[in-house]
C-alpha positions, 0 to 999 in steps of 0.5 A: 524511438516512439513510445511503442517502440520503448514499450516493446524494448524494455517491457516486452509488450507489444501494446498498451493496455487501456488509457495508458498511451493516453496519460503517457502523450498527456505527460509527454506534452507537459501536461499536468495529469492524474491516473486512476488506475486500479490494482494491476491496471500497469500505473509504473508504465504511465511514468517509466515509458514517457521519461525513457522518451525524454531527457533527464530524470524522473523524480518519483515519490513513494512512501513505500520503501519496499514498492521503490526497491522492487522498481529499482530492481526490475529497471535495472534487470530492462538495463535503465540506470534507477536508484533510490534513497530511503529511510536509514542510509547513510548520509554519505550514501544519499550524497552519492546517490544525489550526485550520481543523478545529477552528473551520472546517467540515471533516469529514475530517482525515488525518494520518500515524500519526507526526503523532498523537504531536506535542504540537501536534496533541494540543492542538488534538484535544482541541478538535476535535468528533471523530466518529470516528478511522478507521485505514487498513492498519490491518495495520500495527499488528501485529508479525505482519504483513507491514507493520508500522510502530511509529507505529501501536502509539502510536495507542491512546494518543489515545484517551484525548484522545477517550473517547468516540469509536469506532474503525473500523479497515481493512484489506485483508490480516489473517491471524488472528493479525493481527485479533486484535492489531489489536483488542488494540493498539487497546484495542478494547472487545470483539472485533467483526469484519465479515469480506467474503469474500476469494474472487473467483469471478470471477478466476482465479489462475494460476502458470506456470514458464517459461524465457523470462518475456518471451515468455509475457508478450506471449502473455498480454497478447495473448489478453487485449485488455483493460486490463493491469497488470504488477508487477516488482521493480524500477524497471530492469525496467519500462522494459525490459519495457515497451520489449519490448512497445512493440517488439512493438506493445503500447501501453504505459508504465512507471511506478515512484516515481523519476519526476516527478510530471508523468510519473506523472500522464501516465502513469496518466491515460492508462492509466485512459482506455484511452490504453495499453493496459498499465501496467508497474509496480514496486509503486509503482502501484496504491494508490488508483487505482480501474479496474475493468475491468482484465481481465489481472494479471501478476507478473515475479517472485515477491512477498515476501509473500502479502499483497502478492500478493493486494492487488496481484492484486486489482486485477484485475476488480473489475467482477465481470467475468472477470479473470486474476492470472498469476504467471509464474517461472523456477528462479532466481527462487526462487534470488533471493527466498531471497537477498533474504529474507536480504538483508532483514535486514542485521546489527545493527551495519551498520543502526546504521552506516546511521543514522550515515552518515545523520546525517552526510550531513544534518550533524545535530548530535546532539539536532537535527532533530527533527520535521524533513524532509529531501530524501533521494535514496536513490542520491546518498547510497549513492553518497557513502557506496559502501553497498551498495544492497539492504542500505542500502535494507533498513537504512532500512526496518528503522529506521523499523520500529524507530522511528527514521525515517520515508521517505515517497515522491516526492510532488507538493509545488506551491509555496506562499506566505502573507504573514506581515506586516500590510498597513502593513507589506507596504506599508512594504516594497513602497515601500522595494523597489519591484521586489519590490513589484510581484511582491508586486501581481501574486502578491495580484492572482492569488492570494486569501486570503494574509494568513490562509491558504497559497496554491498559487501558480505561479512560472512563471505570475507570471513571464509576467505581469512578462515575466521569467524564474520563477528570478527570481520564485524567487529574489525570493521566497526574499529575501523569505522570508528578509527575514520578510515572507513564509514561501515553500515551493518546490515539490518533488518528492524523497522527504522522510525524517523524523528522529521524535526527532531525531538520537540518538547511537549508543548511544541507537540501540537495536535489540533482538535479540528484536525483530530476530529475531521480525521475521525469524521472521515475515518467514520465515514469509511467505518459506515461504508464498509459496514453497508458493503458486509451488510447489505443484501439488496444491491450488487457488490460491483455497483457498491463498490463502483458508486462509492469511487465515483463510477454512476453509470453501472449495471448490475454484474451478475456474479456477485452473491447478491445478484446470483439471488436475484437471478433465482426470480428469472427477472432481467434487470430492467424488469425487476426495476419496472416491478420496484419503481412500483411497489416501493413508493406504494409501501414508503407511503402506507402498509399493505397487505399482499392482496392490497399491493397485487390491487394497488399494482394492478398494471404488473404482472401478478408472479413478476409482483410476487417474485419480486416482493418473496426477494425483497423479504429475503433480503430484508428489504421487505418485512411483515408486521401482522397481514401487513407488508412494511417497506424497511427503510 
């Protein structure tokens, strides 16, 4: 079949969307490649559509466990054969699973950067017929952005267990600086970029200072009948707001990562099906989730990055219908994100007392617990401990930046269960306990497939079929588990946090001040851009944000806050440059009255002068001291 031909059968599409058949023949003829596509610019096609074309399997590393889980589900609904292997399954399970895509019929493999460095998975890659290794967030990589991890600099060291084999990488957020390091990190051959615009003529952008954030809100949502999503910092904040606007008659939910799984998928079924109308959300919500007709953005408070920003924005109108990002702010918020960029860096010594006081919470011996997970409720052990919660919190972050851990996300784990004996012996066992037997006979009877492979199982349905109670069922389980006649993985729900070299003592901690201070640095620099972005009044949001990902050749949009006010002085662009080009190096040099300027700039016109110097004042550029006119630099 030819790649259009895959298209149209497994997704339904009947053309490519821009630059995507492009990246796909670069992949195809074994070429290294990096996409920068924005949010909903279709990346998973860039790798799904090139490896149904070929044969083997492809590795796809992602740190996003929920992003993986969401794939393998919608791959397996198109009847192509994926699997992942995440943090918290069982060894067993992972064997299996390496197995099945060695021998088996798979064509897409997931896995965590952390899983690529195990000895177990690089034994079993070199038998794997690899097609392609696809790197997700590939901005991850680099020290220079917004959300580097170190697992993903070690990912260039599997290339030499498959030579052969390209890799895409894919983003959605990459500075310059960022694309150059990810094509060096990842031993790129030569440098080869495909770069989709990150300009969306259909969204405008929007940032509004307002006293009271919650009123404006609801006139936003209001205006704006469609689907909506509003993002806050913090999980607090979203039942608050979404209570609000309850009360004032706004069908609405509040979601966040501390809620069940259950509740999370209630929540986003019934938003995506036009049930509510608006979802309130820490950043928690979104990766993944494909709603193209979300007409209304709104930020409660001030992001700690650009890229964060525009990703989360993004969401917004990815029909290519008419769509609104609203950034709303108060003075203090800018108060707030100066103290929770410092708060970001907490002292050396107080993140490696965190990752002491971690050891201790988990009773680690020192050299234990290697490739190990643990249930890891982030409140139970800053309440043991009476840590600070922000500095903690930011601590974590900063070990697994450096190496030393890895928290994943509440995910949704369903039990599952294999048996590990043979028949004769399951047979042995059943008729010495007969009341596990019959759990035994009722769980094969329901369940397929248990003597070669885990299986998804449902305590509380067994349960009903014995008429018993499920901990009974849970318990029994456990017992026989124990007893090695079967491995039982309980259901869970808690975020798993991963020791990768298991517990080291203190001074094997090592934080490196240069690291540590390069990693302020930059995190600095994003703080100054965001604050530009929320303060500047002058220049088009689009073009802020197009500039600061390395797009230069811009226009203004037309829609944004900035330049609907600028379109009150009915000037084009090109004529308020001409009047600029003038008067602002007249006012750089000296200041001047008005009557000294309208001489100075003889060769413009008096009103195109005079409307442009009202905008300038209006927006700050331009302010007066005495009769005088100063240029505010």
């Amino acid at each position: 079949m030819t790649i259009l031909q895959i298209l149209i059968k497994y997704w339904g599409y009947s053309s490519f969307r821009p630059l995507q058949e492009d990246i796909i023949k670069s992949v195809l003829d074994k070429k290294d490649t990096l996409a920068l596509m924005p949010t909903g610019g279709g990346k998973s096609i860039c790798f799904q559509v090139p490896t149904m074309a070929m044969e083997g399997i492809c590795i796809v590393v992602t740190p996003l466990i929920a992003l993986m889980k969401d794939q393998v589900q919608q791959l397996e609904k198109r009847g192509i054969k994926a699997a992942a292997i995440y943090s918290g399954m069982h060894p067993r399970e992972i064997d299996i699973m390496l197995d099945n895509c060695v021998y088996g019929d798979k064509k897409f493999l997931y896995v965590s950067p952390e899983r690529l460095e195990t000895e177990l998975f690089q034994e079993r890659l070199k038998k794997m017929n690899v097609s392609l290794l696809a790197i997700d967030e590939a901005h991850c990589i680099s020290q220079w952005g917004y959300d580097f991890r170190p697992s993903y600099l070690r990912i260039a060291d599997i290339r030499e267990l498959i030579p052969e084999v390209p890799v895409l990488a894919v983003t959605a957020t990459a500075t310059p600086d960022v694309v150059d390091d990810i094509q060096e990190k990842l031993l790129f051959e030569e440098k080869n970029v495909f770069r989709m615009s990150f300009e969306r003529s259909n969204l405008s952008y929007h940032v509004e200072m307002h006293e009271d954030k919650n009123k404006r809100l609801l006139q936003l949502i209001n205006k704006n009948k469609g689907t909506s999503v509003v993002y806050v910092r913090n999980r607090r904040k979203t039942k608050e707001i979404a209570q609000f606007l309850i009360e004032n008659g706004v069908s609405c939910h509040f979601y966040h990562a501390g809620l069940t799984t259950d509740d999370r998928d209630r929540k986003q079924k019934d938003w995506v099906s036009n049930r509510v109308q608006v979802m309130v959300s820490t950043n928690a919500f979104g990766m993944g989730i494909d709603k193209a007709d979300v007409r209304l953005v709104v930020h409660m408070d001030v992001p700690d990055s650009l890229e964060a920003y525009f990703q989360e924005a993004g969401r917004a109108g990815r029909d290519g219908k008419e769509a609104l990002s609203v950034l709303l702010y108060h003075k203090s918020d800018l108060i707030d994100l100066k103290r929770n960029f410092e708060l970001k860096f907490p002292d050396i010594p107080y993140i490696k007392n965190i990752y002491e006081a971690l050891g201790n919470y988990f009773q680690l011996a020192v050299g234990s617990g290697k490739n190990e997970n643990y249930e890891f409720i982030l409140s139970e052990f800053i309440s043991m401990y009476n840590l600070n919660p922000i500095l903690t919190y930011n601590s974590i972050k900063f070990l697994e930046k450096e190496g030393y851990l890895y928290l994943t996300d509440a995910i949704n784990r369903p039990s599952k269960m294999m048996i590990i004996v043979d028949r004769e012996t399951l047979y042995r066992h059943q008729v010495r306990n007969p009341k596990l037997g019959d759990i035994i006979d009722v769980i094969i009877r329901s369940y397929g497939g248990m003597f070669n492979d885990f299986a998804i199982i449902d305590e509380f349905e067994i349960s009903k079929r014995l008429n018993t109670s499920a901990l009974l069922i849970e318990n029994a389980l456990k017992l026989l588990h124990k007893n090695n006649i079967i491995t039982y993985i309980p259901q869970t729900t808690k975020p798993q946090l991963l020791f990768v070299d298991g517990r080291l003592s203190s001074r094997d901690v090592i934080i490196h001040k240069e690291n540590y201070d390069f990693l302020k640095q930059m995190a600095k620099k994003r703080f100054d851009a965001v604050l530009k972005y929320v303060t500047i009044t002058t220049k088009c949001r689009s073009e802020i944000l197009l500039h600061y990902f390395g797009q230069k050749e811009t226009n203004r949009c037309g829609q944004c806050d900035v330049c609907l006010e600028r379109n009150k002085i009915a000037l084009s662009q090109h004529e308020f440059d001409l009047v600029l080009e003038v008067i602002k190096p007249i006012l750089m040099q000296q200041n001047m009255s008005l009557q000294e300027l309208i001489f100075s700039a003889s060769e413009i016109d008096e009103n195109r002068l005079l409307n442009v110097i009202r905008w300038l004042k209006d927006s700050g550029k331009i302010a007066e001291f005495g009769d005088k006119l100063i240029w505010v630099k």
